[in-house]
N, C-alpha and C positions, 0 to 999 in steps of 0.2 A: 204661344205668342203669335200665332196666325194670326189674331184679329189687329194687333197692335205693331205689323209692317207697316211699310210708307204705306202700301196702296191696301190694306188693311180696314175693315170696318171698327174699330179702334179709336176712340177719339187719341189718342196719344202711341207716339212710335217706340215702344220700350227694348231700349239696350243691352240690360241684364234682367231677363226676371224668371223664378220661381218659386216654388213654394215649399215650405219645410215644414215634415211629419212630425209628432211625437213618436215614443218607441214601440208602440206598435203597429205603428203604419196608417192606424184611421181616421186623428185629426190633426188639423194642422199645429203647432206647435209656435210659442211667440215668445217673444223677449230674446232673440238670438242674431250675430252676428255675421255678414259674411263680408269675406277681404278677398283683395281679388289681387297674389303679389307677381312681381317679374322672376322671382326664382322658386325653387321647388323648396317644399316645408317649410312656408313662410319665410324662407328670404329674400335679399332686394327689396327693391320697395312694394309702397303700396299703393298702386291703381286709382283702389276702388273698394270702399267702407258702406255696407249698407246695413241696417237693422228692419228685423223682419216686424209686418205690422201686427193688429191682433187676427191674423186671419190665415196668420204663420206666409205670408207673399212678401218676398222680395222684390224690388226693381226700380228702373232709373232710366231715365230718357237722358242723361247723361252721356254723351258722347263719351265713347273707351277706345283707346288705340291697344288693340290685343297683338300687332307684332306677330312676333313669332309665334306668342301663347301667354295666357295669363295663367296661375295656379293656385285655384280656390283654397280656401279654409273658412271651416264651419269653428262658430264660436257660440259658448255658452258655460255659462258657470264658472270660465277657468279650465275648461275644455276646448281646446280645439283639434278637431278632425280635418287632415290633409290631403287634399287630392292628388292622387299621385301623376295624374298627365294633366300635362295644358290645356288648356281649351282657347278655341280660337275665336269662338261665339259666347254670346250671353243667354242662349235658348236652355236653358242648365232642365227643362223641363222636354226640350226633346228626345232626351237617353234617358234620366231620371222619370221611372216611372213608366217609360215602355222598355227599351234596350238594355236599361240598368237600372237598379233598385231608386226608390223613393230614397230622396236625401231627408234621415232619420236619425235623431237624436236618442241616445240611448240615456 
């Protein structure tokens, strides 16, 4: 998301964005959901609904008030995987992919 800050070379300032793998880690993965709720394992409500494009990228120049924390979930098939901490930002590709694993659809 470096490019896509205010002062960013980015034509657009993006909110939430990253990208989601298939199960093996090498392409991106499409047709999937992410919710962004105020309580842990999808409860409270709901934020923030995005669906991933064909290029498996997420995001939204959507203004999000994250509070205290927002608490992801990955959707697909009737699957959904829960993040277990909040997150306070929408860079979901600053840990995912260096600090912590690729977010990967099994």
């Amino acid at each position: 998301m470096q490019c896509h800050l205010p002062d960013g070379e980015g034509e657009v300032c993006w909110k939430v964005a990253g990208t989601i793998y298939n199960s093996d880690g090498t392409a991106p993965a499409t047709g999937h959901q992410v919710r962004l709720f105020t309580g842990p394992l999808g409860t409270g409500d709901i934020r923030l609904s995005i669906q991933s494009d064909a290029s498996g990228n997420i995001y939204t120049s959507e203004a999000i008030a994250f509070g205290n924390g927002l608490f992801p979930a990955l959707i697909h098939n009737g699957d959904t995987a829960f993040m277990a901490e909040a997150i306070s930002d929408g860079a979901c590709n600053r840990c995912h992919g260096s600090s912590t694993d690729r977010i990967i659809i099994p």
